[in-house]
OpenMM code with the backbone's topology and positions (N, CA, C; nanometers):
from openmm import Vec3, app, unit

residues = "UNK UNK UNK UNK UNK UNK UNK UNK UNK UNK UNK UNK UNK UNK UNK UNK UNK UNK UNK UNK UNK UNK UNK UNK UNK UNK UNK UNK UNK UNK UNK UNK UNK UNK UNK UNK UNK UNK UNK UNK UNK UNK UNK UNK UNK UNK UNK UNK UNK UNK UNK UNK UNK UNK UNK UNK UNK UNK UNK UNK UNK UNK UNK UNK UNK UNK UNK UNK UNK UNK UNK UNK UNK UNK UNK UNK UNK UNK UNK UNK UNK UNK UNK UNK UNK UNK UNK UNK UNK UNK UNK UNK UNK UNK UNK UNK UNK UNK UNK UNK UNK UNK UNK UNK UNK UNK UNK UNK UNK UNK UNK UNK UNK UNK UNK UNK UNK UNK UNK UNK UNK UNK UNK UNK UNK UNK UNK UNK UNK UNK UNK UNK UNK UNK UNK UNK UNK UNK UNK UNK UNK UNK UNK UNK UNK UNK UNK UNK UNK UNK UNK UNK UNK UNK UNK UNK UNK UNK UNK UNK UNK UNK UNK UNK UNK UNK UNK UNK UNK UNK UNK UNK".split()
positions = [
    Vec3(-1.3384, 3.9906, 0.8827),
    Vec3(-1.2829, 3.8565, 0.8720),
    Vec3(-1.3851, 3.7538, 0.9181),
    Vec3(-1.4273, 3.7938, 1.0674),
    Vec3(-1.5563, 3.7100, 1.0824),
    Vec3(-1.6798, 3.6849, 0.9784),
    Vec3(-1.6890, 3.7361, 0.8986),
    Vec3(-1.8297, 3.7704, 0.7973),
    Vec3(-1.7871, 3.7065, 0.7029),
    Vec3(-1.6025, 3.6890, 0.6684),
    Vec3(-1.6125, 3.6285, 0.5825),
    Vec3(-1.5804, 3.4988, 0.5756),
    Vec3(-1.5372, 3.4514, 0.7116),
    Vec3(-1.5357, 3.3035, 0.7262),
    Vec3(-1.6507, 3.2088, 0.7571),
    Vec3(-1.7397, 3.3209, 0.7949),
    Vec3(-1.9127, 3.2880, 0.8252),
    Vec3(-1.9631, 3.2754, 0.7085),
    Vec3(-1.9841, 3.3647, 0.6154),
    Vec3(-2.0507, 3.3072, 0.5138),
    Vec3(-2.0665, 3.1834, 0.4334),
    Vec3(-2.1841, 3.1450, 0.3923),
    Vec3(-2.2016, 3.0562, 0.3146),
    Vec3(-2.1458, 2.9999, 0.1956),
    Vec3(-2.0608, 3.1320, 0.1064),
    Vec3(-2.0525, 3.0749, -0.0413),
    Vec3(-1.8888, 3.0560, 0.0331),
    Vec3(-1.8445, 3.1265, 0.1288),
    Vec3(-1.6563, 3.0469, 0.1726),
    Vec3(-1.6777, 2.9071, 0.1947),
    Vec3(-1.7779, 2.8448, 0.2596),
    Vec3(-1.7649, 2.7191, 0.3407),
    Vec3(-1.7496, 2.6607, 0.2123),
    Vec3(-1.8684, 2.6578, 0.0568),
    Vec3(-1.8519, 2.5914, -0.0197),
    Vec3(-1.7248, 2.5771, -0.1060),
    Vec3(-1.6537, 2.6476, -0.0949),
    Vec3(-1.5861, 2.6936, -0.1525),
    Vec3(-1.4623, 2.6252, -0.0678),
    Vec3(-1.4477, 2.6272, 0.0222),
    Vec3(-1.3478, 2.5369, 0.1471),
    Vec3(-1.3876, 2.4337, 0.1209),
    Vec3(-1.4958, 2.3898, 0.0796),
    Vec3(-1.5659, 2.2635, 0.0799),
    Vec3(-1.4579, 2.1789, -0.0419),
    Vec3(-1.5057, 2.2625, -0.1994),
    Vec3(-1.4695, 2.2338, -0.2665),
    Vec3(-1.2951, 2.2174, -0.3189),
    Vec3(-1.2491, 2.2943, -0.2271),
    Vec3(-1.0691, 2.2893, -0.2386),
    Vec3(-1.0144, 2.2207, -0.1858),
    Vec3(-1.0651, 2.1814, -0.0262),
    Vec3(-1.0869, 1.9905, 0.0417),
    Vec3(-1.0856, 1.8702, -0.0598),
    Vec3(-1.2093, 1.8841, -0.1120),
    Vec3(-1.2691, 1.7932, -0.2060),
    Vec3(-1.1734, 1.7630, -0.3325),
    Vec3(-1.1068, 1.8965, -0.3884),
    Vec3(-0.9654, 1.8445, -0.4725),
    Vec3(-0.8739, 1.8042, -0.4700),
    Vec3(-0.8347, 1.8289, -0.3430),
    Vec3(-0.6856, 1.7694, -0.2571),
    Vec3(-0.6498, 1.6564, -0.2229),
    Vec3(-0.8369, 1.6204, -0.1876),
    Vec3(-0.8286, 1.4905, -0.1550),
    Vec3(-0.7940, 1.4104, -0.2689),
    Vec3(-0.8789, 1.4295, -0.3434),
    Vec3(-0.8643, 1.3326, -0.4807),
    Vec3(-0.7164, 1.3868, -0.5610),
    Vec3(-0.6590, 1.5128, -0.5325),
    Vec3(-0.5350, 1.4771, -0.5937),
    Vec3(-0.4026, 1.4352, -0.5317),
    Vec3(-0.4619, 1.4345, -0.3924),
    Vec3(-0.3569, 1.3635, -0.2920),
    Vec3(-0.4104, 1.1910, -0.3462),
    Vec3(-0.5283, 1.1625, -0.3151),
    Vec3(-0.5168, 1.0296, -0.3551),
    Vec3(-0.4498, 0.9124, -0.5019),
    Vec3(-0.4334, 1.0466, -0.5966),
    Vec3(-0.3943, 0.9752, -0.7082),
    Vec3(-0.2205, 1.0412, -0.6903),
    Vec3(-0.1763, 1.0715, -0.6006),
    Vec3(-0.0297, 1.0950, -0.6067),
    Vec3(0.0260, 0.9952, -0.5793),
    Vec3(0.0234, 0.8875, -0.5105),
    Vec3(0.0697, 0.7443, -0.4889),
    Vec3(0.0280, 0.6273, -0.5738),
    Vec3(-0.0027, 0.6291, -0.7207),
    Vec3(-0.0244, 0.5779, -0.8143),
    Vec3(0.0517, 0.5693, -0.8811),
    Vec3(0.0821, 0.3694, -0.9235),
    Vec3(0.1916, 0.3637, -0.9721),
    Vec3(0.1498, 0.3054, -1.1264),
    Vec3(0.1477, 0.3457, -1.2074),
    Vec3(0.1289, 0.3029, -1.3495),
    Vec3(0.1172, 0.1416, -1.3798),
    Vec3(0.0008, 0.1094, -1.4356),
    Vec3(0.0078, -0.0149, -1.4941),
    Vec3(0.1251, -0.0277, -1.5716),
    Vec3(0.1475, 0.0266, -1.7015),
    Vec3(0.2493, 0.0270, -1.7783),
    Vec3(0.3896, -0.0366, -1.7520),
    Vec3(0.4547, -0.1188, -1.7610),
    Vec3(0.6135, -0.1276, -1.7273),
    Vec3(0.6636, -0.1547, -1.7930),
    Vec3(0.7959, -0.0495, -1.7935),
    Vec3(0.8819, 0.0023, -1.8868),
    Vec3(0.9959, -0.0865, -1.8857),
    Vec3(1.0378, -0.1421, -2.0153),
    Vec3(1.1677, -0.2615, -2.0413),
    Vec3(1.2989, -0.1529, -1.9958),
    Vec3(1.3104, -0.1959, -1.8885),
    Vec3(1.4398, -0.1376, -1.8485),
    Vec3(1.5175, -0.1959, -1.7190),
    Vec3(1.5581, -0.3177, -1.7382),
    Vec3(1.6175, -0.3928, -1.6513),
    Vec3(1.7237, -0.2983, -1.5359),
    Vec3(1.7270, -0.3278, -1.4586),
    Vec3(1.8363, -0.2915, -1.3436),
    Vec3(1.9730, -0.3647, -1.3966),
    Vec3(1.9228, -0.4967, -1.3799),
    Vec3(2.0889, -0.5709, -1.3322),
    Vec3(2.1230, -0.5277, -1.5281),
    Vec3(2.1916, -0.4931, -1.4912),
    Vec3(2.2866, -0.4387, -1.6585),
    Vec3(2.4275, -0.5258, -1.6734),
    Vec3(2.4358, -0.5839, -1.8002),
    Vec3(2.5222, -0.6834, -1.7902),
    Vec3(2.6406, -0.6372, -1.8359),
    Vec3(2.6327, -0.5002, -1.8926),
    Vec3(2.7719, -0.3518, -1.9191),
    Vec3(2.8319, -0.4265, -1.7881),
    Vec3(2.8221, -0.3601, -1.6866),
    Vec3(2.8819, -0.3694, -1.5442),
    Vec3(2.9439, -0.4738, -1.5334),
    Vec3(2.9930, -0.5906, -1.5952),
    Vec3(3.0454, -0.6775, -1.5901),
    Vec3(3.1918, -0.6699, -1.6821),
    Vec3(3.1485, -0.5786, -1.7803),
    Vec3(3.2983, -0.5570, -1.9135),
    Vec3(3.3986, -0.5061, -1.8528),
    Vec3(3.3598, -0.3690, -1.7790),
    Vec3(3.4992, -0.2993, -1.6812),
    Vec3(3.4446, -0.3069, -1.5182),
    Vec3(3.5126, -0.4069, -1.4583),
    Vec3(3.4451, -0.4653, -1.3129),
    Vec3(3.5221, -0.3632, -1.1867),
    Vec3(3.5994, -0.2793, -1.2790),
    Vec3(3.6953, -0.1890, -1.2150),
    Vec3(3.5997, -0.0762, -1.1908),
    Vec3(3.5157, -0.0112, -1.2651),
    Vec3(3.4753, 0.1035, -1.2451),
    Vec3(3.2671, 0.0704, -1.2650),
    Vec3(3.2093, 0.1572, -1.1262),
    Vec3(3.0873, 0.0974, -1.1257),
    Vec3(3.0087, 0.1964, -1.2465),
    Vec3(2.9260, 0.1285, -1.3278),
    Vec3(2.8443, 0.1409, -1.4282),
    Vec3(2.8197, 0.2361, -1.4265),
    Vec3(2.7790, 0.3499, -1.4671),
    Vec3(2.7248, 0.5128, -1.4913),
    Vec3(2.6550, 0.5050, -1.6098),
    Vec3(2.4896, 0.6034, -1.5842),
    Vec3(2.4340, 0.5973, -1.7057),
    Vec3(2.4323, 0.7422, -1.7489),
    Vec3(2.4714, 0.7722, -1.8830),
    Vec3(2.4800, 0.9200, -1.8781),
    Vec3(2.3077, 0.9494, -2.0073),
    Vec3(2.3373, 0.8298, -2.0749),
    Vec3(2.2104, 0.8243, -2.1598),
    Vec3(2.1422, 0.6486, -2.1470),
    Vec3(2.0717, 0.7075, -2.2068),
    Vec3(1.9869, 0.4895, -2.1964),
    Vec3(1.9201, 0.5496, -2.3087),
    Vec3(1.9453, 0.3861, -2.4361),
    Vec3(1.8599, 0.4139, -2.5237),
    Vec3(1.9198, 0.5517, -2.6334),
    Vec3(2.0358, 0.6000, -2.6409),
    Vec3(2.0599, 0.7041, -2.6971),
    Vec3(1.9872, 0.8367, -2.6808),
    Vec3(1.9330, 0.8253, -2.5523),
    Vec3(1.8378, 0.9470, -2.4933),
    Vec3(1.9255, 1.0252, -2.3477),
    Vec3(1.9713, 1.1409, -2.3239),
    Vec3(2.0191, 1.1847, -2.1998),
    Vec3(1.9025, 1.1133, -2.1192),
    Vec3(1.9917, 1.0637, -1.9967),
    Vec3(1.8881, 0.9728, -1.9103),
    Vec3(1.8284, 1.0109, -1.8347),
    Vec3(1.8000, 1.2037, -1.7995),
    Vec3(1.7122, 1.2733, -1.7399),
    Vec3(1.5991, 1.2916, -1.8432),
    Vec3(1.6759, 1.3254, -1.9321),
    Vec3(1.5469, 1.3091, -2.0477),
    Vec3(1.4149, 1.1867, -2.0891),
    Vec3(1.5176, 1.0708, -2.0276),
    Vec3(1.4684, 0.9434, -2.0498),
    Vec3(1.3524, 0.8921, -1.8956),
    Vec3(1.4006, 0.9729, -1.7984),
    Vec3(1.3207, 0.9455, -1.7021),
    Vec3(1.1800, 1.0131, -1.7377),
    Vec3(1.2103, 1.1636, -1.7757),
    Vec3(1.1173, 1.2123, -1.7540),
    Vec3(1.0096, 1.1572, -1.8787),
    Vec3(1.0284, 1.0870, -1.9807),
    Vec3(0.9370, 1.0110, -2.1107),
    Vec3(0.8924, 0.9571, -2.0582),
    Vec3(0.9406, 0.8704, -1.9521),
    Vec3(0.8902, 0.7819, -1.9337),
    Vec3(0.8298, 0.6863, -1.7655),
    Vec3(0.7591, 0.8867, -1.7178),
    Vec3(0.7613, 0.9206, -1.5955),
    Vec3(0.5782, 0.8506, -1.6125),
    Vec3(0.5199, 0.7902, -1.7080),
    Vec3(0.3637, 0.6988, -1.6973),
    Vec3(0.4119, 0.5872, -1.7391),
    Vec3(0.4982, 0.5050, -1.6951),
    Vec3(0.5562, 0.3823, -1.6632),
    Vec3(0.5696, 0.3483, -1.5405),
    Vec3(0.5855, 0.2301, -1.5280),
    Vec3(0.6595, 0.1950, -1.3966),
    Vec3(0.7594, 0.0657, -1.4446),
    Vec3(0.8717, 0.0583, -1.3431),
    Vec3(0.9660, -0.0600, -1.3454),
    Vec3(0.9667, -0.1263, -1.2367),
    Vec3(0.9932, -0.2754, -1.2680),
    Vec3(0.9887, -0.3412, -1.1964),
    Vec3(1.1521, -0.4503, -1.1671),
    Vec3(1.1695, -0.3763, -0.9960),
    Vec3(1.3479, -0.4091, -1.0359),
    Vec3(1.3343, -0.4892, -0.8721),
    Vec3(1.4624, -0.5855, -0.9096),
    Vec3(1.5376, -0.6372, -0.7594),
    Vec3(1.6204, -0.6463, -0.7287),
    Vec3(1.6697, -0.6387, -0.6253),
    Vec3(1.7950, -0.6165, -0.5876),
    Vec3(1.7867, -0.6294, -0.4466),
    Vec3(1.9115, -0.6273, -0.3528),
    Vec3(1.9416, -0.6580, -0.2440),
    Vec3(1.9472, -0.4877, -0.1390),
    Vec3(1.8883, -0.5053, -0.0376),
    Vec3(1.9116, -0.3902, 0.0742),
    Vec3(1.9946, -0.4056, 0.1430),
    Vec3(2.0528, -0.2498, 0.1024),
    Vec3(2.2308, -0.2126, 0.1809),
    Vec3(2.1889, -0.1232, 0.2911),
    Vec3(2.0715, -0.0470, 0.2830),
    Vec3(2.0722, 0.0221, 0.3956),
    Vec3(1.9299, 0.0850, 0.4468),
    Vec3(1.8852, 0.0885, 0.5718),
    Vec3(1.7244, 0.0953, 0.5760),
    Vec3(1.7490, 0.2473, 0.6099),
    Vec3(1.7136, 0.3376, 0.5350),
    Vec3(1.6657, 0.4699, 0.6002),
    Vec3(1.5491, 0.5040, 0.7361),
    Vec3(1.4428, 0.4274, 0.6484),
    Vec3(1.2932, 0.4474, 0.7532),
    Vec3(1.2212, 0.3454, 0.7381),
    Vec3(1.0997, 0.3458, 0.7880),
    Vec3(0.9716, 0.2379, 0.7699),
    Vec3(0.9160, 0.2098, 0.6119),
    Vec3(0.9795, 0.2914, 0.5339),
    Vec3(0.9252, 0.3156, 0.3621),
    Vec3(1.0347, 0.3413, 0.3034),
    Vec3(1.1765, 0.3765, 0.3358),
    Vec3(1.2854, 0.3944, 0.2086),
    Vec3(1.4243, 0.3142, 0.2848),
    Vec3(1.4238, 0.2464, 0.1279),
    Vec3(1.5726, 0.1347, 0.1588),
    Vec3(1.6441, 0.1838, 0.0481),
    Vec3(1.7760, 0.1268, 0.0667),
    Vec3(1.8399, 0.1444, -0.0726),
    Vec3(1.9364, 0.0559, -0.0793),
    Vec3(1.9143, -0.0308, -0.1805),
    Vec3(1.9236, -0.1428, -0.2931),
    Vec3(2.0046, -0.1310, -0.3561),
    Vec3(2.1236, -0.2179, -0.3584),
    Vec3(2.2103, -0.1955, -0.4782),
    Vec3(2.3073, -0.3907, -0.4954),
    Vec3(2.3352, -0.3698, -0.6177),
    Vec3(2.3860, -0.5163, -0.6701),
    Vec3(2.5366, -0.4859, -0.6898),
    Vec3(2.6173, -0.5442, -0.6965),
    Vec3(2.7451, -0.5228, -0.7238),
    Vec3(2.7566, -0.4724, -0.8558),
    Vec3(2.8746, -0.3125, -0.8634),
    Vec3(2.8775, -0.2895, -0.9862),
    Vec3(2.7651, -0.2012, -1.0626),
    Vec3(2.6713, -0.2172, -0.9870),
    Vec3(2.5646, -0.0971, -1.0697),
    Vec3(2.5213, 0.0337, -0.9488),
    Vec3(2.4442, 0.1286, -1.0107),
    Vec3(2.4813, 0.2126, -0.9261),
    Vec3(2.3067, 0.1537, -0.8121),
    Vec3(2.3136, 0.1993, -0.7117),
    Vec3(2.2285, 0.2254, -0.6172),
    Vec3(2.0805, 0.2781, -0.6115),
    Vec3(1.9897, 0.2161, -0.5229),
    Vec3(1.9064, 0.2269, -0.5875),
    Vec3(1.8009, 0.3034, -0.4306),
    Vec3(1.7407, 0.4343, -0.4556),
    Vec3(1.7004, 0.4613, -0.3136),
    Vec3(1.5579, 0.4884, -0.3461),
    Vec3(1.4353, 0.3930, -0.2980),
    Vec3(1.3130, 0.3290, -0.3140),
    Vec3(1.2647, 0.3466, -0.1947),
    Vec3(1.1103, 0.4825, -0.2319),
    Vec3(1.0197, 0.4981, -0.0935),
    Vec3(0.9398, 0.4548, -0.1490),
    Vec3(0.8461, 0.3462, -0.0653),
    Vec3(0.7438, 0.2965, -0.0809),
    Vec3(0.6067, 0.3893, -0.0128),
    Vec3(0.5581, 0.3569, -0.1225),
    Vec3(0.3810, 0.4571, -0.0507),
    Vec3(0.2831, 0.4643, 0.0476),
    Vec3(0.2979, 0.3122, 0.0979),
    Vec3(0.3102, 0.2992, 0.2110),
    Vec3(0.3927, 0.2277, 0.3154),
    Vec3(0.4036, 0.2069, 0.4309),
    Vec3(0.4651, 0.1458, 0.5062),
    Vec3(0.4858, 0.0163, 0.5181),
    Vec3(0.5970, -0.0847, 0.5147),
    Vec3(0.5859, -0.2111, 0.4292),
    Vec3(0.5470, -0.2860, 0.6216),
    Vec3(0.4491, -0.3520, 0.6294),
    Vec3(0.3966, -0.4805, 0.6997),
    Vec3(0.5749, -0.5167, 0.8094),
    Vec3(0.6168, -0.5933, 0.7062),
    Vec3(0.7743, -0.6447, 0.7693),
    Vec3(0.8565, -0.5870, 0.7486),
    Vec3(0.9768, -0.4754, 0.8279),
    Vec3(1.0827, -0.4708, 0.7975),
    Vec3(1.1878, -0.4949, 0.7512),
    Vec3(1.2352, -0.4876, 0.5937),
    Vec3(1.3642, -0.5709, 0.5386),
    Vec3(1.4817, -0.5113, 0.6498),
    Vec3(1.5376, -0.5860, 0.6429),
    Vec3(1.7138, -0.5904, 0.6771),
    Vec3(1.7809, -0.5622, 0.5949),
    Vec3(1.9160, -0.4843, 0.5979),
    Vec3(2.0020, -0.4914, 0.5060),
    Vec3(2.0501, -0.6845, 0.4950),
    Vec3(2.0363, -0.6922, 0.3531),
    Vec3(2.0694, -0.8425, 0.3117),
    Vec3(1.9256, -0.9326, 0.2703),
    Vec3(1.8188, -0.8296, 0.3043),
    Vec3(1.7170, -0.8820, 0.2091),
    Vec3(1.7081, -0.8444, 0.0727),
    Vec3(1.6198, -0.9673, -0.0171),
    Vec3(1.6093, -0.9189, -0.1229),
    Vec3(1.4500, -0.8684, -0.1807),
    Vec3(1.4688, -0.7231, -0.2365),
    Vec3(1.3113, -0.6936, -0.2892),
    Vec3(1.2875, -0.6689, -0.3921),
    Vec3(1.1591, -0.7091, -0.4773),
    Vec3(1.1342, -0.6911, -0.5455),
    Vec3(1.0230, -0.5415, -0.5876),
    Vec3(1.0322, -0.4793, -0.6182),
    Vec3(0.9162, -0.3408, -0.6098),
    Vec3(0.8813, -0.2902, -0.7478),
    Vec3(0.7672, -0.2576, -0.7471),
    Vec3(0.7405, -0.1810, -0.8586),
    Vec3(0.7151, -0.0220, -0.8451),
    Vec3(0.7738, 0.0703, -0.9414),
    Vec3(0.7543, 0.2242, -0.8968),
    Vec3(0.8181, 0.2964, -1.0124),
    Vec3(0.7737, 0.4100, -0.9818),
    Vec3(0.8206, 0.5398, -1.0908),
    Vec3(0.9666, 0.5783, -1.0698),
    Vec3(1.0680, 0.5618, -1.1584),
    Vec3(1.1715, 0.6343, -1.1867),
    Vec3(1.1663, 0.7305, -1.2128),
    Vec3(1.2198, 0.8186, -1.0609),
    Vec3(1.1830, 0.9951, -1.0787),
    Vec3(1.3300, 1.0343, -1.0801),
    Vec3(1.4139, 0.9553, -1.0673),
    Vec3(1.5791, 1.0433, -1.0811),
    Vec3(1.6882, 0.9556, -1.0811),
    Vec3(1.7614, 1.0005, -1.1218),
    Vec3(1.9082, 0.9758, -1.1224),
    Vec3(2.0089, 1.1090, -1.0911),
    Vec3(2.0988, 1.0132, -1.0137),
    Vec3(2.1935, 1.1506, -0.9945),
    Vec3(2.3303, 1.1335, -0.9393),
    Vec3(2.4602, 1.1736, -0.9744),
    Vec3(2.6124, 1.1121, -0.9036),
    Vec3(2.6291, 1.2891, -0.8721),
    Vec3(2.6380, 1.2769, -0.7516),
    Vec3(2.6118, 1.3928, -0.6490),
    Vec3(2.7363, 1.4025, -0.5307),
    Vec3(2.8254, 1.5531, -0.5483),
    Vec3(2.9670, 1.5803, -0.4293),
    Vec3(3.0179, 1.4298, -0.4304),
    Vec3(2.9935, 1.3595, -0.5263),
    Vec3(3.1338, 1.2300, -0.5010),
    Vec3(3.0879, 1.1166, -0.4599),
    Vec3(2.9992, 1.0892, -0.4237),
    Vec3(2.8811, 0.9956, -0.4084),
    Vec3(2.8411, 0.9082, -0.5286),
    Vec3(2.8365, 0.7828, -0.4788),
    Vec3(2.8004, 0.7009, -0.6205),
    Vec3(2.6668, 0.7185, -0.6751),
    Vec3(2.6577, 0.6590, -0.8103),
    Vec3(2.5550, 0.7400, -0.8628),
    Vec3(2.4283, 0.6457, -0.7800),
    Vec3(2.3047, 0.7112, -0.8260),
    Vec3(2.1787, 0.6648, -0.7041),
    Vec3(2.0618, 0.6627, -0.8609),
    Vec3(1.9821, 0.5745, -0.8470),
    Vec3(1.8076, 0.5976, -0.9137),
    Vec3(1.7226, 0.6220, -0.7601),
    Vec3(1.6431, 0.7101, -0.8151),
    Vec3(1.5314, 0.7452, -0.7190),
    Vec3(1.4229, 0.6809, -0.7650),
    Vec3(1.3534, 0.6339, -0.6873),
    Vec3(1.2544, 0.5482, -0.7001),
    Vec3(1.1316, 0.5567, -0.6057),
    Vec3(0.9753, 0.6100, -0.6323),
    Vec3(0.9136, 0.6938, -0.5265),
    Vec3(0.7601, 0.7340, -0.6245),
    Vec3(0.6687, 0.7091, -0.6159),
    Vec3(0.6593, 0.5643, -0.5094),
    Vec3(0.6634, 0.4350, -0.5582),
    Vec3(0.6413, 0.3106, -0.4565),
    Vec3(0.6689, 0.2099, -0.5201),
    Vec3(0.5970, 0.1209, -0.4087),
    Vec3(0.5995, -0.0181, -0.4473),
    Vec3(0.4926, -0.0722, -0.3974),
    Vec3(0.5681, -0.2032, -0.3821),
    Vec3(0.5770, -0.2967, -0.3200),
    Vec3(0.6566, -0.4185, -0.2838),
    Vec3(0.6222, -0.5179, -0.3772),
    Vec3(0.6434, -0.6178, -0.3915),
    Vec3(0.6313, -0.7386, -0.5164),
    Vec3(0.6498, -0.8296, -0.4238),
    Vec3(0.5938, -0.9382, -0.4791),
    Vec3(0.6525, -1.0715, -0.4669),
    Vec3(0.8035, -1.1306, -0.6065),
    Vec3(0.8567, -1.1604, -0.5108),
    Vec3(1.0030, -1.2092, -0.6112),
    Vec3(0.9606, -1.3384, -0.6690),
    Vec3(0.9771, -1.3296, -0.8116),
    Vec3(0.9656, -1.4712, -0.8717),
    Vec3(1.0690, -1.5666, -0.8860),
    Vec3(1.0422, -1.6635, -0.9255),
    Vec3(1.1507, -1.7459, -0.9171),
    Vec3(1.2753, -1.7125, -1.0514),
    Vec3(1.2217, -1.6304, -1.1243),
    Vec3(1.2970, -1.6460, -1.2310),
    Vec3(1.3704, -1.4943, -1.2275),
    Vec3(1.2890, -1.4250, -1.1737),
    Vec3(1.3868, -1.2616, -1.0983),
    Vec3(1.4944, -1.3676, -0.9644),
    Vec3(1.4451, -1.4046, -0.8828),
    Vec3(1.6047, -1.5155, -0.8239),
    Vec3(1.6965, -1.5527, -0.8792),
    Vec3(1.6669, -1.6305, -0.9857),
    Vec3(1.7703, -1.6678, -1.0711),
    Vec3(1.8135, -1.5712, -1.0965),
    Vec3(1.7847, -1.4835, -1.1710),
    Vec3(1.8819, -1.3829, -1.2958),
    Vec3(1.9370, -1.2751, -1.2060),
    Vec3(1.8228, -1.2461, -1.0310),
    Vec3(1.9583, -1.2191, -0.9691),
    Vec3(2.0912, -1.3021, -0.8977),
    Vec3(2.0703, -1.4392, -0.8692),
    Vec3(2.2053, -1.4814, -0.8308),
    Vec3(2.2458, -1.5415, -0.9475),
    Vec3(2.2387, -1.5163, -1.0973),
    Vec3(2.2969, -1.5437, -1.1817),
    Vec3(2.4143, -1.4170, -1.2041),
    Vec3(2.3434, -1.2983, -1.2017),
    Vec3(2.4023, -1.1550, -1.1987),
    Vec3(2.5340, -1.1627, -1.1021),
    Vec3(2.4643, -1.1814, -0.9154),
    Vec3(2.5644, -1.1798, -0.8502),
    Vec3(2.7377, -1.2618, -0.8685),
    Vec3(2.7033, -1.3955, -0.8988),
    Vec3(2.7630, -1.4701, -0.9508),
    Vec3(2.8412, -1.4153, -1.0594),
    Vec3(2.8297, -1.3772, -1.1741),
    Vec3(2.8869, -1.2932, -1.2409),
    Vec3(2.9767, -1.1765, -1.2134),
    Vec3(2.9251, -1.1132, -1.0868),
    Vec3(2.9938, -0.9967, -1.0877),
    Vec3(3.0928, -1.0076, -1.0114),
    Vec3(3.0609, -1.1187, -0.9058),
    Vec3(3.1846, -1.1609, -0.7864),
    Vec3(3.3263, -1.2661, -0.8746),
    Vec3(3.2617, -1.2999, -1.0019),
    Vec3(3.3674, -1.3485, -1.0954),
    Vec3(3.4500, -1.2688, -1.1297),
    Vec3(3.4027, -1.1732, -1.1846),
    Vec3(3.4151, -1.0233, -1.2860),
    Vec3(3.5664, -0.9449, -1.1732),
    Vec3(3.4946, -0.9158, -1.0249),
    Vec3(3.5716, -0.8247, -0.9438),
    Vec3(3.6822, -0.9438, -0.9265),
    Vec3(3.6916, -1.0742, -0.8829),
    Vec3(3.7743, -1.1609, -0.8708),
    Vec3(3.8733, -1.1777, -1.0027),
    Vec3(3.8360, -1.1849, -1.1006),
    Vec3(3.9098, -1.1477, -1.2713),
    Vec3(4.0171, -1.0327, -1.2379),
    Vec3(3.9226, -0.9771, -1.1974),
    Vec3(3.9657, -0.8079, -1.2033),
    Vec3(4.0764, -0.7516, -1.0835),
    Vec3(4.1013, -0.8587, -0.9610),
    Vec3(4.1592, -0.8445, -0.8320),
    Vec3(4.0927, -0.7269, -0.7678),
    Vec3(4.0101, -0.7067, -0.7649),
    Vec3(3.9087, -0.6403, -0.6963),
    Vec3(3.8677, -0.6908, -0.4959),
    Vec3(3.8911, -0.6529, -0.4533),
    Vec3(3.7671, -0.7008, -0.3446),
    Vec3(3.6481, -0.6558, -0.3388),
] * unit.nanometer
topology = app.Topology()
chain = topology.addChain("A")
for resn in residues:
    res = topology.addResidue(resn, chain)
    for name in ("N", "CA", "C"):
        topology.addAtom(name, app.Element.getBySymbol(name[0]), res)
């Protein structure tokens, strides 16, 4: 064992399996230029204000199927934080659509609060309505945004809408 951790052609060889890891650890937190037209706030969720939105397909595609097409994309979504897990995963959700649970790649500078709003860009790696649990997008990794003024609007245009919708509907 000694002879063979001593030798010369192991070290290179340790050398070189280092040397891949690194570089394929470094491109694992890469989030695609590309972004994929696929809005969050869905304006379905507003027709039956009784029951929250479920996607079983998007696009006439099963929507596992649809993630995984379109797993060299990225989306770019906002929404409000309901709940901070850690220093890198919150989860985001708007009235009426399902939930949204977003680790960022790295550690965000400022801590959101539940009741902030973020904007992020990242890979849609899942969906899933799981033992009774509302349904969730996984989102991982992802990278923080600046919110524009016109993602503000169309989200308190959304909210506005939906607090109509559940009020229509005698909802609380």
């Amino acid at each position: 064992m000694k002879k063979f951790l001593g030798s010369n052609n192991s070290s290179k060889i340790f050398f070189v399996v280092v040397l891949i890891m690194i570089m394929t650890g470094c491109s694992f937190n890469d989030i695609p230029e590309e972004t994929l037209d696929f809005p969050y706030l869905d304006e379905r969720a507003l027709e039956n204000p009784g029951v929250e939105l479920t996607y079983s397909e998007v696009d006439g595609e099963y929507v596992h199927d649809f993630i995984k097409d379109n797993k060299d994309k990225a989306i770019r979504w906002t929404a409000t934080v309901t709940r901070v897990e850690n220093n890198s995963t919150y989860e985001l959700q708007e009235p009426l659509l399902p939930a949204i649970l977003v680790t960022f790649a790295d550690e965000l500078n400022h801590t959101p609060e539940v009741g902030d709003v973020l904007t992020f860009e990242g890979v849609l790696t899942g969906y899933g309505e799981t033992f009774g649990k509302d349904p969730l997008w996984v989102v991982r990794p992802a990278s923080l945004e600046s919110t524009t003024t016109e993602e503000q609007e169309e989200l308190a245009n959304y909210q506005h809408a939906a607090r109509q919708a559940k009020e229509g509907a005698d909802i609380p």
